[in-house]
C-alpha positions, 0 to 999 in steps of 0.5 A: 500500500502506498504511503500518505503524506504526512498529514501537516503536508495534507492539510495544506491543501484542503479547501474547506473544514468538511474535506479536513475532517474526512481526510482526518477519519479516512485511513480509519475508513480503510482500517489503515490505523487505529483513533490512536494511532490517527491522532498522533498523527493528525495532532488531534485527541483519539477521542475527537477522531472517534466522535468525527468517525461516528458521525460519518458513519450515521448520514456519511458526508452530511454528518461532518458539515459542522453543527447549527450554532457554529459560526461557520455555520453562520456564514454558509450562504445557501446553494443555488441551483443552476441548470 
């Protein structure tokens, strides 16, 4: 299997909080590594990786938008659908 980029080189090219929370779980996904052993990668407690795993894995993707209430949240502007 191929090697990852350290994650402190990963993160610079993420575009946005959503992409950074899945490349944090992402080799736990694929039973790469363990929360702990992701954590001290990532620099994060294993308990933080654990809470974003279980929240992918109820609705996937939707479950690692950040929570109502955050002030990301608040500046989100809605979708328009083009077409």
């Amino acid at each position: 299997m191929e090697q990852l980029p350290a994650f402190d080189q990963l993160q610079l090219r993420f575009r946005d909080p959503v992409q950074r929370r899945y490349e944090i779980i992402r080799p736990l996904l694929m039973d790469d590594c363990t929360a702990a052993e992701r954590a001290a990668h990532t620099h994060l407690h294993p308990d933080t990786i654990g809470k974003l795993k279980r929240r992918f894995e109820q609705p996937g993707m939707l479950g690692l938008f950040p929570r109502a209430g955050c002030k990301f949240c608040k500046s989100l502007q809605p979708l328009k659908v083009v077409g």
